[in-house]
Biopython code that builds the backbone (N, CA, C, O; Angstrom):
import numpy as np
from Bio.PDB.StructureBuilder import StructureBuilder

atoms = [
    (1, "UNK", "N", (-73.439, 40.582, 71.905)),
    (1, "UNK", "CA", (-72.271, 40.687, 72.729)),
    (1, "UNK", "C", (-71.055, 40.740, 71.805)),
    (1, "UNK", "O", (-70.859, 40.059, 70.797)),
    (2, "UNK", "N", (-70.244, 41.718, 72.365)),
    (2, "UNK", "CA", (-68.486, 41.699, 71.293)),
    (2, "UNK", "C", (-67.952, 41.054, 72.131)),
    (2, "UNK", "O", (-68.299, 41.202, 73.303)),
    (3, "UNK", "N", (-67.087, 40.270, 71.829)),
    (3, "UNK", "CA", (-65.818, 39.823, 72.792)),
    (3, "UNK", "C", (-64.900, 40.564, 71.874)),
    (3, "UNK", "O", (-65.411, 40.722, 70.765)),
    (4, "UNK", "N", (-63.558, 41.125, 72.013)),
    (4, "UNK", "CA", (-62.647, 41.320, 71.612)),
    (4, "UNK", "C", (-61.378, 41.034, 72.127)),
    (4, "UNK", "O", (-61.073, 41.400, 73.262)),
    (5, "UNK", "N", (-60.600, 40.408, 71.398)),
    (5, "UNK", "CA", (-59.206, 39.871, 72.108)),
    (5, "UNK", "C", (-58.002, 40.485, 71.580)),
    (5, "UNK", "O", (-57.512, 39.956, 70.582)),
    (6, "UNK", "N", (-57.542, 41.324, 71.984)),
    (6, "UNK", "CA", (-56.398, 42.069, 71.704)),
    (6, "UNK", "C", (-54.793, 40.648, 71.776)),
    (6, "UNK", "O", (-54.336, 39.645, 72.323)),
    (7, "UNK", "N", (-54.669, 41.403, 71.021)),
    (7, "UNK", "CA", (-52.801, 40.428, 70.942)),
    (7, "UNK", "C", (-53.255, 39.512, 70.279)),
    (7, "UNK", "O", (-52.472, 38.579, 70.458)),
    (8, "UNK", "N", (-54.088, 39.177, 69.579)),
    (8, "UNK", "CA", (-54.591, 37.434, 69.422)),
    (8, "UNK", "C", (-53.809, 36.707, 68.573)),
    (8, "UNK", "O", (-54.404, 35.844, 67.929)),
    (9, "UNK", "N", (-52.766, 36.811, 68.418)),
    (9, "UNK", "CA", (-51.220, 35.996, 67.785)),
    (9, "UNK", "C", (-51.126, 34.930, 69.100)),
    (9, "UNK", "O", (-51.204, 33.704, 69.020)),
    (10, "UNK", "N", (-50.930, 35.755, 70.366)),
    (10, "UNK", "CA", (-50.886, 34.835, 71.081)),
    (10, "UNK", "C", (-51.942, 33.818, 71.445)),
    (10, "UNK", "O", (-51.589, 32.680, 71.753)),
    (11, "UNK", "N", (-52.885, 34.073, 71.433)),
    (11, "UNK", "CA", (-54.421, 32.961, 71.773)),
    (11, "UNK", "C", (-53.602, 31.991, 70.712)),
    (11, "UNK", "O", (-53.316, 30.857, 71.096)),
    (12, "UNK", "N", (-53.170, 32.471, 69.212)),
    (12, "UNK", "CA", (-52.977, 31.501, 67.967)),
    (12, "UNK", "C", (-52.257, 30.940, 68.622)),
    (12, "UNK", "O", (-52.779, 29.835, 68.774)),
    (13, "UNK", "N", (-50.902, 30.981, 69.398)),
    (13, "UNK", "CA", (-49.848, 30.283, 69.310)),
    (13, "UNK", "C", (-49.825, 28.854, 70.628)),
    (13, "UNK", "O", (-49.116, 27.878, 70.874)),
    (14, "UNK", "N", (-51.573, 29.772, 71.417)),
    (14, "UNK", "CA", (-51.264, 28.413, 72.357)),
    (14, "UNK", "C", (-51.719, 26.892, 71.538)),
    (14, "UNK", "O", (-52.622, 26.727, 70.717)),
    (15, "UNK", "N", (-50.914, 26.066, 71.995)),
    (15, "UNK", "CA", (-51.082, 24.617, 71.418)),
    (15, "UNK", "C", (-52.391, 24.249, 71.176)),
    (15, "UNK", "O", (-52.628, 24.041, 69.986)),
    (16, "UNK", "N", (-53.412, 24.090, 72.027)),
    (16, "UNK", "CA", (-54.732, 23.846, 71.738)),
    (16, "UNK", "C", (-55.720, 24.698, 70.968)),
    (16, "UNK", "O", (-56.547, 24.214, 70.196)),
    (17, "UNK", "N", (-55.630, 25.593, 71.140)),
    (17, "UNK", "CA", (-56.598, 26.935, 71.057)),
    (17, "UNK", "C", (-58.003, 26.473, 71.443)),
    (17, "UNK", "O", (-59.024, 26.364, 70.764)),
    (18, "UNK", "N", (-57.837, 26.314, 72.301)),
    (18, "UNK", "CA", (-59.690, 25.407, 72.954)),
    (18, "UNK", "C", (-60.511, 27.121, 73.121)),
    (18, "UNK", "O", (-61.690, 27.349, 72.852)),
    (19, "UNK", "N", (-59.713, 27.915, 73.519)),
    (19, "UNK", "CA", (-60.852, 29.005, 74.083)),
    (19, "UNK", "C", (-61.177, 29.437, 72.748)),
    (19, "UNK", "O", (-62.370, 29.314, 72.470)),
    (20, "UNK", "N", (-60.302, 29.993, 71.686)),
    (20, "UNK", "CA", (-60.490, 30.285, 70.455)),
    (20, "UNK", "C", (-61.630, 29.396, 69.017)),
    (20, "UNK", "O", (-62.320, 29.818, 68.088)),
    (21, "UNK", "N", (-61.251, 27.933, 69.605)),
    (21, "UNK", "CA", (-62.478, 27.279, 68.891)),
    (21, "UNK", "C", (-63.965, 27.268, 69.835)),
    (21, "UNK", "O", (-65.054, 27.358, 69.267)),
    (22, "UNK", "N", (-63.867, 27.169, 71.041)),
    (22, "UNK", "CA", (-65.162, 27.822, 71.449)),
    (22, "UNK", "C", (-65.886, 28.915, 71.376)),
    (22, "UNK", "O", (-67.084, 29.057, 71.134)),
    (23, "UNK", "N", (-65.104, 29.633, 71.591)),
    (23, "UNK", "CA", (-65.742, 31.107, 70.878)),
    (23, "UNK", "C", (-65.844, 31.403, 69.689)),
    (23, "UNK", "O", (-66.460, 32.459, 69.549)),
    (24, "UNK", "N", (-65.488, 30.905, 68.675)),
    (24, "UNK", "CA", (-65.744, 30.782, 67.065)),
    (24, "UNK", "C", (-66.683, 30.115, 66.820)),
    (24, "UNK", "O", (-67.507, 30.487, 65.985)),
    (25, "UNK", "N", (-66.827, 28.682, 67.641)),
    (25, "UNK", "CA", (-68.182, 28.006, 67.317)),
    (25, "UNK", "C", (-69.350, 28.763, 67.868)),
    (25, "UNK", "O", (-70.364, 29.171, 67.301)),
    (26, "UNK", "N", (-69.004, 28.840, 68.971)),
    (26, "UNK", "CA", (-70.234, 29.576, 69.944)),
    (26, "UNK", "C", (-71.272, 30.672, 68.970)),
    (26, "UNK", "O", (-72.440, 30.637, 68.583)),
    (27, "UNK", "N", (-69.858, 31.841, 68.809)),
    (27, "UNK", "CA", (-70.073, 32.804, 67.446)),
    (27, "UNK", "C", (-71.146, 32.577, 65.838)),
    (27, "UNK", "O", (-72.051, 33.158, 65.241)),
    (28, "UNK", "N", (-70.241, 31.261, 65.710)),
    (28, "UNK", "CA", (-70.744, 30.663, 64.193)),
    (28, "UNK", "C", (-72.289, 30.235, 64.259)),
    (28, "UNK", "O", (-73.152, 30.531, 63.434)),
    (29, "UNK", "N", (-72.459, 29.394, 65.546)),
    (29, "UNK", "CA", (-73.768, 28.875, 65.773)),
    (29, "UNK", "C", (-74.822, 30.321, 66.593)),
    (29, "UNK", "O", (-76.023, 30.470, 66.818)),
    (30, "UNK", "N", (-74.201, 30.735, 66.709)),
    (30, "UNK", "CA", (-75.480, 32.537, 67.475)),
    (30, "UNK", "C", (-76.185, 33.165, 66.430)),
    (30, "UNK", "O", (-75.868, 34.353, 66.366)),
    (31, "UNK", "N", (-76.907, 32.877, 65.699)),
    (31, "UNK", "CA", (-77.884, 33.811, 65.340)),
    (31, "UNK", "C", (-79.360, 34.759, 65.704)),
    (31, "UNK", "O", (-80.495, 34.541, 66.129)),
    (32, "UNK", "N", (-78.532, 35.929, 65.240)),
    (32, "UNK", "CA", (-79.182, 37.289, 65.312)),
    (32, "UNK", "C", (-80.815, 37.050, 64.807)),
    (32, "UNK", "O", (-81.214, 36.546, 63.757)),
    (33, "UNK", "N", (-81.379, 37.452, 65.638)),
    (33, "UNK", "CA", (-83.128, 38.238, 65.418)),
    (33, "UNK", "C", (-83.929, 38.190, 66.244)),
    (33, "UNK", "O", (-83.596, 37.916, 67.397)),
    (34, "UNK", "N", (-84.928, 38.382, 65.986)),
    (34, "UNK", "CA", (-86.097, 39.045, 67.096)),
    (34, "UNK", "C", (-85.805, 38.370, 68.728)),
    (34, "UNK", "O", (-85.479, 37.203, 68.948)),
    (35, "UNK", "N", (-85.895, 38.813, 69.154)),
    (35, "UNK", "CA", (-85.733, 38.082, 70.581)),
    (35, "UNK", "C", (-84.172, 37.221, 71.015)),
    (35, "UNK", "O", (-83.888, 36.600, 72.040)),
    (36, "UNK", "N", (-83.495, 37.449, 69.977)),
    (36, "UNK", "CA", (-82.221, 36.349, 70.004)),
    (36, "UNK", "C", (-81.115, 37.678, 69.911)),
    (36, "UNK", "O", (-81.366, 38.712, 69.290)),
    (37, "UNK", "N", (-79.936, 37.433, 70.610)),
    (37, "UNK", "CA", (-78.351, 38.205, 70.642)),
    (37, "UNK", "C", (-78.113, 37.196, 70.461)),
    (37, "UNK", "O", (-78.495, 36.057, 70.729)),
    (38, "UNK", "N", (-76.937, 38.034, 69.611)),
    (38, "UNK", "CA", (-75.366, 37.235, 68.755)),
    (38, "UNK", "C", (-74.432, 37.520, 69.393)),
    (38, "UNK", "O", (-74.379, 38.190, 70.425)),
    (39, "UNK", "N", (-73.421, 36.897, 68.664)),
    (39, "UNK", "CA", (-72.249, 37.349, 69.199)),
    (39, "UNK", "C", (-71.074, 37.336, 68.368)),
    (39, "UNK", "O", (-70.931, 36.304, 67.712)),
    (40, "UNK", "N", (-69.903, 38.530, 68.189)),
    (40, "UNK", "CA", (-69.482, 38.849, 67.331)),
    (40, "UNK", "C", (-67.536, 39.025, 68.352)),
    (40, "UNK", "O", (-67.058, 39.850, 69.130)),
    (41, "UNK", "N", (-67.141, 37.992, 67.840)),
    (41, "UNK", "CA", (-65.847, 37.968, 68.313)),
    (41, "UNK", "C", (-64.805, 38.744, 67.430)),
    (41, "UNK", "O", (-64.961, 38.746, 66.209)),
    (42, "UNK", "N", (-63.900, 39.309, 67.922)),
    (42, "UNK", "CA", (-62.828, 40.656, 67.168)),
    (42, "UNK", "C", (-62.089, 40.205, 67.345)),
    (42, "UNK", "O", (-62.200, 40.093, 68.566)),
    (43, "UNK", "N", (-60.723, 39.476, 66.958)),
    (43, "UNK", "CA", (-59.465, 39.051, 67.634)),
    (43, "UNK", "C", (-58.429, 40.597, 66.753)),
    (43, "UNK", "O", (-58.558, 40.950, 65.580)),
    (44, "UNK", "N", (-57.525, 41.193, 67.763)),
    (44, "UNK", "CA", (-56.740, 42.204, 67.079)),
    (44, "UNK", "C", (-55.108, 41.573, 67.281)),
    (44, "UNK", "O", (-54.594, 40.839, 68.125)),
    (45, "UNK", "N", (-54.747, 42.070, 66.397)),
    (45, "UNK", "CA", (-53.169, 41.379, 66.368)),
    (45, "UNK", "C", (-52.244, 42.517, 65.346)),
    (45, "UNK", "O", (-52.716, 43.271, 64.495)),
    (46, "UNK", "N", (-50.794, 42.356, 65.744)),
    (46, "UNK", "CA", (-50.601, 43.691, 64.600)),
    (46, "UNK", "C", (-49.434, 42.415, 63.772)),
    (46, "UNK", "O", (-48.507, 42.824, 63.073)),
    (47, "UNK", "N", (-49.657, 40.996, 63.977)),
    (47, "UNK", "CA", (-49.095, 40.128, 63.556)),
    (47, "UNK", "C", (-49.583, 39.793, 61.838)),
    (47, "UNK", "O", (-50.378, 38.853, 61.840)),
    (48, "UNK", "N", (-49.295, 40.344, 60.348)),
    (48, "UNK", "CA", (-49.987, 39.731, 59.334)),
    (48, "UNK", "C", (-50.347, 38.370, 58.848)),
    (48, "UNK", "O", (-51.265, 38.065, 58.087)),
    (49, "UNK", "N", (-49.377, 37.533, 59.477)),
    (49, "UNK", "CA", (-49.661, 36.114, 59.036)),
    (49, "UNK", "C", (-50.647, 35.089, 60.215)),
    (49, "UNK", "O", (-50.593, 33.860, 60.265)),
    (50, "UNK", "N", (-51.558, 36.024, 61.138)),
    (50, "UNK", "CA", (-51.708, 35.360, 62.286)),
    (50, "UNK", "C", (-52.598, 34.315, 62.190)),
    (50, "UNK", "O", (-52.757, 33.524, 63.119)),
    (51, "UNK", "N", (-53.611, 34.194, 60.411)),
    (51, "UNK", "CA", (-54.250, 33.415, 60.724)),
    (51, "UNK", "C", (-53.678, 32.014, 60.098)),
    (51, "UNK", "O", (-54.264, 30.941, 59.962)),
    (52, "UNK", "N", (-52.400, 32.368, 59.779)),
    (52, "UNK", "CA", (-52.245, 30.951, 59.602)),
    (52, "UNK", "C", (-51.245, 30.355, 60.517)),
    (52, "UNK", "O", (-50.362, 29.571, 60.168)),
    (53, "UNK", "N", (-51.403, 30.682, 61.415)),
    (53, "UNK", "CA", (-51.462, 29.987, 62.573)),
    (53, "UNK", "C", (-52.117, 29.087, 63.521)),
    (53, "UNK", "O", (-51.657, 28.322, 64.369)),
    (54, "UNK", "N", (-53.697, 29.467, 63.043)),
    (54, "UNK", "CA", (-54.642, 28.844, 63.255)),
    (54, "UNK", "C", (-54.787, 27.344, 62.888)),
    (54, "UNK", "O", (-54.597, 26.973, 61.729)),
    (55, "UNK", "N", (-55.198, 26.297, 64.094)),
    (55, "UNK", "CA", (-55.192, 25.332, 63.519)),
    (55, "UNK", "C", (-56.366, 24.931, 62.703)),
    (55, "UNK", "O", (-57.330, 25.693, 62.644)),
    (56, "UNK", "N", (-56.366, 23.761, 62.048)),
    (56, "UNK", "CA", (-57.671, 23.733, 61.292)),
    (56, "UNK", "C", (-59.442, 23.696, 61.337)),
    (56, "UNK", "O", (-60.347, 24.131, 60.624)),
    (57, "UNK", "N", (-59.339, 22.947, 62.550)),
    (57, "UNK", "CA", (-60.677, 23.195, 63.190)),
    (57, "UNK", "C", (-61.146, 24.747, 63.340)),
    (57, "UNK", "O", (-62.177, 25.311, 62.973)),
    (58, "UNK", "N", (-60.017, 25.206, 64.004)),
    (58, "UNK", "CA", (-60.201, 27.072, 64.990)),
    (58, "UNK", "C", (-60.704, 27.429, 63.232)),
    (58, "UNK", "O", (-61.754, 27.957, 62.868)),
    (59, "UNK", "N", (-59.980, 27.119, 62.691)),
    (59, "UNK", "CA", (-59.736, 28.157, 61.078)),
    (59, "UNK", "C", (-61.200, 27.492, 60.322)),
    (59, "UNK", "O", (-61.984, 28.442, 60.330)),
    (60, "UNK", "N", (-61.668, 26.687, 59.894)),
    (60, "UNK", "CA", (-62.783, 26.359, 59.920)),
    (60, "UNK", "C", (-64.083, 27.245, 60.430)),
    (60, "UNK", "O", (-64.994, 27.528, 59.652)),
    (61, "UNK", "N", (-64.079, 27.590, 61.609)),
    (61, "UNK", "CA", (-64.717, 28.457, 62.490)),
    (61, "UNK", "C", (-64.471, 29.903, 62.072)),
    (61, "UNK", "O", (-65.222, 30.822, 62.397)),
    (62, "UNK", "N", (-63.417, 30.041, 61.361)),
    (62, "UNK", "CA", (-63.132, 31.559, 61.797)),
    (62, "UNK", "C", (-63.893, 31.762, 60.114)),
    (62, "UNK", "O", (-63.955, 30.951, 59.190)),
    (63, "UNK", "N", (-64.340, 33.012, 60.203)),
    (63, "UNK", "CA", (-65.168, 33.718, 58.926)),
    (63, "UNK", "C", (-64.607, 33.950, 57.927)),
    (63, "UNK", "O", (-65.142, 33.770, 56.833)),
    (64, "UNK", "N", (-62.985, 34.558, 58.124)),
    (64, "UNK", "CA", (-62.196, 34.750, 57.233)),
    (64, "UNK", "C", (-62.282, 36.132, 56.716)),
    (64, "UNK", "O", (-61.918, 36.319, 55.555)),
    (65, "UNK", "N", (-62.892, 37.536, 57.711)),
    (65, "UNK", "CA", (-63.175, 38.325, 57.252)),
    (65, "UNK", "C", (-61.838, 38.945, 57.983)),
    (65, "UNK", "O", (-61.743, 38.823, 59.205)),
    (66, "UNK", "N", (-60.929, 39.532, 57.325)),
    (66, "UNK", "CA", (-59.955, 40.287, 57.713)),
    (66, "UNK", "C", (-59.692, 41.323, 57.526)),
    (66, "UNK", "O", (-59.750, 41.541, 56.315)),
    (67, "UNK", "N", (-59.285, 42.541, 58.324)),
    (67, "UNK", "CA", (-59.490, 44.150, 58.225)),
    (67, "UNK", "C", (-58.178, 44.655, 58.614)),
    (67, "UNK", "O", (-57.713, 44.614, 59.753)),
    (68, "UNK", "N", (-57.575, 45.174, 57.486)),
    (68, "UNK", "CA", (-56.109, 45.733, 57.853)),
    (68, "UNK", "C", (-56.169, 47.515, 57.878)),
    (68, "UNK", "O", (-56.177, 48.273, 56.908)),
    (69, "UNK", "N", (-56.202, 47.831, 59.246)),
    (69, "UNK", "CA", (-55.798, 49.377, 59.099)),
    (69, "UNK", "C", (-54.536, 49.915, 59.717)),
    (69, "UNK", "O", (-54.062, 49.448, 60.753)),
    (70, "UNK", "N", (-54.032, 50.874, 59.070)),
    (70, "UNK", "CA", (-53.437, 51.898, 59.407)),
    (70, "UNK", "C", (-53.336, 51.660, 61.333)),
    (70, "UNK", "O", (-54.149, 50.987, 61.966)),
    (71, "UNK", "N", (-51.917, 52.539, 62.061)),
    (71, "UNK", "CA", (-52.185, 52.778, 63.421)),
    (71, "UNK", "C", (-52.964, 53.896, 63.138)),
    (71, "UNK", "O", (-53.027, 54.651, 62.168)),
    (72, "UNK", "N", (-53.641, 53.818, 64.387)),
    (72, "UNK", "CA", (-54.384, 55.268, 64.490)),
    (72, "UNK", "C", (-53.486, 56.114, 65.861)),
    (72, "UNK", "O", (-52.689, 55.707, 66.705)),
    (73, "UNK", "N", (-53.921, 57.085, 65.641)),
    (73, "UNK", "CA", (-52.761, 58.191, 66.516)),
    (73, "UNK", "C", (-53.480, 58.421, 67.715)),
    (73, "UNK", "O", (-52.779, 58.707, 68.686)),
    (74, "UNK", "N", (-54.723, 58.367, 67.892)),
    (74, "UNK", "CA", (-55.062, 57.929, 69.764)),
    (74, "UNK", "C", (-56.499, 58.063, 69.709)),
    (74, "UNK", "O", (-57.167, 58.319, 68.707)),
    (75, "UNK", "N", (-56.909, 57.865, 70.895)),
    (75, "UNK", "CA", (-58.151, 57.196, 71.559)),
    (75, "UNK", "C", (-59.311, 57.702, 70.803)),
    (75, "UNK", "O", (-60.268, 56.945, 70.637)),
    (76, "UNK", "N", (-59.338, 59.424, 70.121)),
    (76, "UNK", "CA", (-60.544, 59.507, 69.623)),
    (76, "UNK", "C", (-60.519, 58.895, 68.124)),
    (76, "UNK", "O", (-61.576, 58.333, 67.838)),
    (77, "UNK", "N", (-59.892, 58.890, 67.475)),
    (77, "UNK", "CA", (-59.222, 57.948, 66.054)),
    (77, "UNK", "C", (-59.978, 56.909, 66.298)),
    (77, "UNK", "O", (-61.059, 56.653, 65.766)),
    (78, "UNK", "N", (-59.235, 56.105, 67.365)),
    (78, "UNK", "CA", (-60.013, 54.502, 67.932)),
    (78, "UNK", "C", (-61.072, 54.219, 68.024)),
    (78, "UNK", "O", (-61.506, 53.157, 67.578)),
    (79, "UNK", "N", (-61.973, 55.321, 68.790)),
    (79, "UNK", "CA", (-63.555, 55.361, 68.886)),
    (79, "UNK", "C", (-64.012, 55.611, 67.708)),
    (79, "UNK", "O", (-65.000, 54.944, 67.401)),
    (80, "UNK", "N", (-63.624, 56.358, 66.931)),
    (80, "UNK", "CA", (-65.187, 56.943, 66.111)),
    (80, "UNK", "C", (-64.245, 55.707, 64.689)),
    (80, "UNK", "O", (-64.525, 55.987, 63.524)),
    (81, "UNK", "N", (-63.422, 54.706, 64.877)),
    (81, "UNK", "CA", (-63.063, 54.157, 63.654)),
    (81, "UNK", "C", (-63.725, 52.811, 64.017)),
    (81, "UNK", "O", (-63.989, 51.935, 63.193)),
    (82, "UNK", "N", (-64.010, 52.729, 65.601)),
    (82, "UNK", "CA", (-64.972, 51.500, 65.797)),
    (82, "UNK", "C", (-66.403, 51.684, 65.558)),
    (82, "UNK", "O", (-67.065, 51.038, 64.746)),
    (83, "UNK", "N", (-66.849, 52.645, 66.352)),
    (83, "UNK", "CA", (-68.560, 53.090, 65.554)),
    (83, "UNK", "C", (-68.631, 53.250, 64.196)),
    (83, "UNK", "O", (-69.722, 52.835, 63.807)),
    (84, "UNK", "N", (-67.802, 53.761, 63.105)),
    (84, "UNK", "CA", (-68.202, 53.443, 62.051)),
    (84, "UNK", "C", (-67.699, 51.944, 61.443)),
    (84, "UNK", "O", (-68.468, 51.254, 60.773)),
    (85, "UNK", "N", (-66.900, 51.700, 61.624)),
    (85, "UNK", "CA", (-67.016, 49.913, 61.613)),
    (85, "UNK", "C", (-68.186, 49.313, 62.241)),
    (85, "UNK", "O", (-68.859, 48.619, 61.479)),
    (86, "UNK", "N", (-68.630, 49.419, 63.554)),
    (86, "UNK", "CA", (-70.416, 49.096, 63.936)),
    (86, "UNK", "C", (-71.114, 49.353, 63.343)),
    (86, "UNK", "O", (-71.961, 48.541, 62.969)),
    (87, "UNK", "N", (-71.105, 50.458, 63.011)),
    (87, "UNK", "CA", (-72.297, 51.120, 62.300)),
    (87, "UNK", "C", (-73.127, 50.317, 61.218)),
    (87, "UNK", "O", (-72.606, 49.716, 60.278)),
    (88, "UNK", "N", (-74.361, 50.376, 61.448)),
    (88, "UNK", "CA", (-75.210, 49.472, 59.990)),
    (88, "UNK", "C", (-75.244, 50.679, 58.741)),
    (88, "UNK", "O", (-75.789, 51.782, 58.764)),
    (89, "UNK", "N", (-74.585, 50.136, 57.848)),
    (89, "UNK", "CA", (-74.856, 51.224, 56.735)),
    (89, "UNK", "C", (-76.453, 51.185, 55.983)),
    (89, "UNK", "O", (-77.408, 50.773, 56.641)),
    (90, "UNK", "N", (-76.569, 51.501, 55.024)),
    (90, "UNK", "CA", (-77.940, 51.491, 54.731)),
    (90, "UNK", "C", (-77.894, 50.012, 53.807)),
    (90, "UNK", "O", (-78.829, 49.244, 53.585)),
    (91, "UNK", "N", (-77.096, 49.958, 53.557)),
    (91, "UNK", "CA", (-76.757, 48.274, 52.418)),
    (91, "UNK", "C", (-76.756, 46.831, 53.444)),
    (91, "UNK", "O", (-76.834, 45.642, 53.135)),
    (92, "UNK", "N", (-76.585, 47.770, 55.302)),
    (92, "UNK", "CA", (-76.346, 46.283, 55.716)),
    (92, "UNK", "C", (-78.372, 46.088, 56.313)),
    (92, "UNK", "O", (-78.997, 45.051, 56.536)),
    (93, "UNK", "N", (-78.639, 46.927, 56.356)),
    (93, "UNK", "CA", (-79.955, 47.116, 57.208)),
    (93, "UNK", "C", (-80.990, 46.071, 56.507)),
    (93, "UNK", "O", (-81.353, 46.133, 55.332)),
    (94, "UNK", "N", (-81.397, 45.083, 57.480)),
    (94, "UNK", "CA", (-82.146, 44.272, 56.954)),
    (94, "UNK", "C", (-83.955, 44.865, 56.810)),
    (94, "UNK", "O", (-84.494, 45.487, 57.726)),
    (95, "UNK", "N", (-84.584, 44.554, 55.649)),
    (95, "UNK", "CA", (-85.722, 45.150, 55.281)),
    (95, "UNK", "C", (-86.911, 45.012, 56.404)),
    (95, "UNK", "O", (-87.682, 45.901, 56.765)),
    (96, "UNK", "N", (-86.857, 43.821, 56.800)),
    (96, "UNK", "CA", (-87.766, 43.597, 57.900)),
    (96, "UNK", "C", (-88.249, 44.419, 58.608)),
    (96, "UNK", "O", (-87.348, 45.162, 58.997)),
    (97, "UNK", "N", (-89.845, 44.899, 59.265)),
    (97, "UNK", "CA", (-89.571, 45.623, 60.504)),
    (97, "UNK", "C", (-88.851, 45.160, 61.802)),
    (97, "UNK", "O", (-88.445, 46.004, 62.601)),
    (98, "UNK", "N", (-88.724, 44.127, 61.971)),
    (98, "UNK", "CA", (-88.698, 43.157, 63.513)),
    (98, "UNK", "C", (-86.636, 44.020, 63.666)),
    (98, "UNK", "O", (-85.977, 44.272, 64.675)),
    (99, "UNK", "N", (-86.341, 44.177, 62.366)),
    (99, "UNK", "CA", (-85.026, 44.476, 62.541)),
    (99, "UNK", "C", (-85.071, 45.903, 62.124)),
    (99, "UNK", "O", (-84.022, 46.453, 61.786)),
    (100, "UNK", "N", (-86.154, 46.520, 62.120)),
    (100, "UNK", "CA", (-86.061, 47.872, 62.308)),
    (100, "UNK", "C", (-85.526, 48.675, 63.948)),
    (100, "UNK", "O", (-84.664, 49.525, 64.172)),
    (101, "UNK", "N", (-86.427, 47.987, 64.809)),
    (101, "UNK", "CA", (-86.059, 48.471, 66.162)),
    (101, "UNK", "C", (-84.509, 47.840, 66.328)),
    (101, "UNK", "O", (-83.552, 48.429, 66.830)),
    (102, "UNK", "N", (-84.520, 46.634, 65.833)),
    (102, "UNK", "CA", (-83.108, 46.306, 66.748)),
    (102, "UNK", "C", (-81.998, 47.491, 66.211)),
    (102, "UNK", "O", (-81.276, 47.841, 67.145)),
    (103, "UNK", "N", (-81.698, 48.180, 64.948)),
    (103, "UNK", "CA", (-81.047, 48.384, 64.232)),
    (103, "UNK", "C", (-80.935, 49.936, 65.129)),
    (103, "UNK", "O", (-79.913, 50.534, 65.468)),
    (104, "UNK", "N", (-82.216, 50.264, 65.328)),
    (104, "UNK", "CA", (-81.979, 51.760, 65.981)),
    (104, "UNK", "C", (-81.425, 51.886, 67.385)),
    (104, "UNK", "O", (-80.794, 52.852, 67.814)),
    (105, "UNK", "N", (-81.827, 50.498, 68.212)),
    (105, "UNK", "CA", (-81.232, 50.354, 69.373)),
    (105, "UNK", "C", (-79.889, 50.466, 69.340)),
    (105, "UNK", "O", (-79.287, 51.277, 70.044)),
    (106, "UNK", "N", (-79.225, 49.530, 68.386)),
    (106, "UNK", "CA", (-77.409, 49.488, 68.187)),
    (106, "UNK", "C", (-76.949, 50.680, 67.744)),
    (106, "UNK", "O", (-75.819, 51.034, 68.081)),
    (107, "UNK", "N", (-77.729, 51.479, 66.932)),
    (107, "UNK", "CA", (-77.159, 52.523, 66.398)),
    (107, "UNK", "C", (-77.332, 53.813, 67.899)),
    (107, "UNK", "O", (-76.431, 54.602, 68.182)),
    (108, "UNK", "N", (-78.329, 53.751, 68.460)),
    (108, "UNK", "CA", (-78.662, 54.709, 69.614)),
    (108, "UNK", "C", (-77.216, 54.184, 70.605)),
    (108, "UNK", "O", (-77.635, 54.886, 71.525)),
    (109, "UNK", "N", (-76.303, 53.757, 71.021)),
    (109, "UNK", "CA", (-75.976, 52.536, 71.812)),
    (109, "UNK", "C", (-74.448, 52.364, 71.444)),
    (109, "UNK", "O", (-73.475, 52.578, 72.167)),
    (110, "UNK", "N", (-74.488, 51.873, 69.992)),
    (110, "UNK", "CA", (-73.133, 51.990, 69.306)),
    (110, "UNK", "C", (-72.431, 53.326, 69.121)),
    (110, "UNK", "O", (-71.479, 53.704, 69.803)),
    (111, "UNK", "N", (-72.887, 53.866, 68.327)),
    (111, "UNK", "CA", (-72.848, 55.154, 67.304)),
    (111, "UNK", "C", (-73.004, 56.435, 68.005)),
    (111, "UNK", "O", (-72.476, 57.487, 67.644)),
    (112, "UNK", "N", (-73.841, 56.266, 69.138)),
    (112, "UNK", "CA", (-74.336, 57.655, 69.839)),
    (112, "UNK", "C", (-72.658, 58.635, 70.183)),
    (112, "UNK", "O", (-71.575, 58.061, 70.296)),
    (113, "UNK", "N", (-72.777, 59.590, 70.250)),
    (113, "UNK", "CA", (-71.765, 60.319, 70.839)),
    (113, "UNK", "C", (-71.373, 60.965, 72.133)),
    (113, "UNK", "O", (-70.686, 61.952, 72.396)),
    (114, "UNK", "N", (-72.072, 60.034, 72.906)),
    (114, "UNK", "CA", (-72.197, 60.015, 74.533)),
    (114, "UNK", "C", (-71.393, 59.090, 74.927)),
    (114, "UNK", "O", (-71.153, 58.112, 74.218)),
    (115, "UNK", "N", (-70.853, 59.272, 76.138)),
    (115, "UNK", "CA", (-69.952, 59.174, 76.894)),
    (115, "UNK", "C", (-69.653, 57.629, 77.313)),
    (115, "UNK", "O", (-70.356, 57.254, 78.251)),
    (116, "UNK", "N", (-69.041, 56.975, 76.966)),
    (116, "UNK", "CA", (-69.324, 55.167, 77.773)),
    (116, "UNK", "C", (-69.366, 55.224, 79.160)),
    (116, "UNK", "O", (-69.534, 54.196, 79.815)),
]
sb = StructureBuilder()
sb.init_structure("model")
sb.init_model(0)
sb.init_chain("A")
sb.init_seg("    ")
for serial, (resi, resn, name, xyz) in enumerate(atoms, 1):
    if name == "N":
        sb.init_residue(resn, " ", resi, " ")
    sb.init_atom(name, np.array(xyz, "f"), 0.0, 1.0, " ", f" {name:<3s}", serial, name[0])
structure = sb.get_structure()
């Protein structure tokens, strides 16, 4: 499952951030494989300093993986810059078979060029 939270300066700025540390833990503790979905939370913000806003617990939780792009100029930009961000490259593909099928499912699913 993605959750994605657009604006997420603001989630930062509410006082508690209870929804934000639940869904980071939730996130942190989900692991991926055979029979098991994850879950992969996106917070977007066009704010640069947003994660230090975060209080320490939330920030704790959070991965710390941060992705700064460019605006993109419209909707097909958006799509095909999220499928290849989804996308498993060949470096992320785990050797296993059990994660052979899952990998083709996301890619059939993610990546396909059919219509949502």
């Amino acid at each position: 499952m993605v959750v994605v939270l657009d604006a997420f300066d603001f989630f930062a700025q509410h006082p508690r951030q209870a929804l934000l540390y639940c869904l980071l833990d939730t996130g942190q503790n989900c692991r991926v494989g055979a029979g098991r979905n994850g879950l992969l939370v996106v917070g977007m913000t066009t704010k640069v300093n947003c994660v230090n806003l975060l209080e320490k617990r939330v920030k704790s939780r959070f991965s710390q993986r941060v992705l700064r792009v460019p605006s993109l100029t419209g909707l097909d930009d958006a799509v095909q810059f999220v499928k290849t961000i989804l996308s498993p490259g060949p470096e992320r593909l785990e050797p296993e078979e059990a994660m052979h099928e899952w990998n083709q499912i996301w890619t059939d699913n993610v990546c396909s060029d059919k219509p949502w």
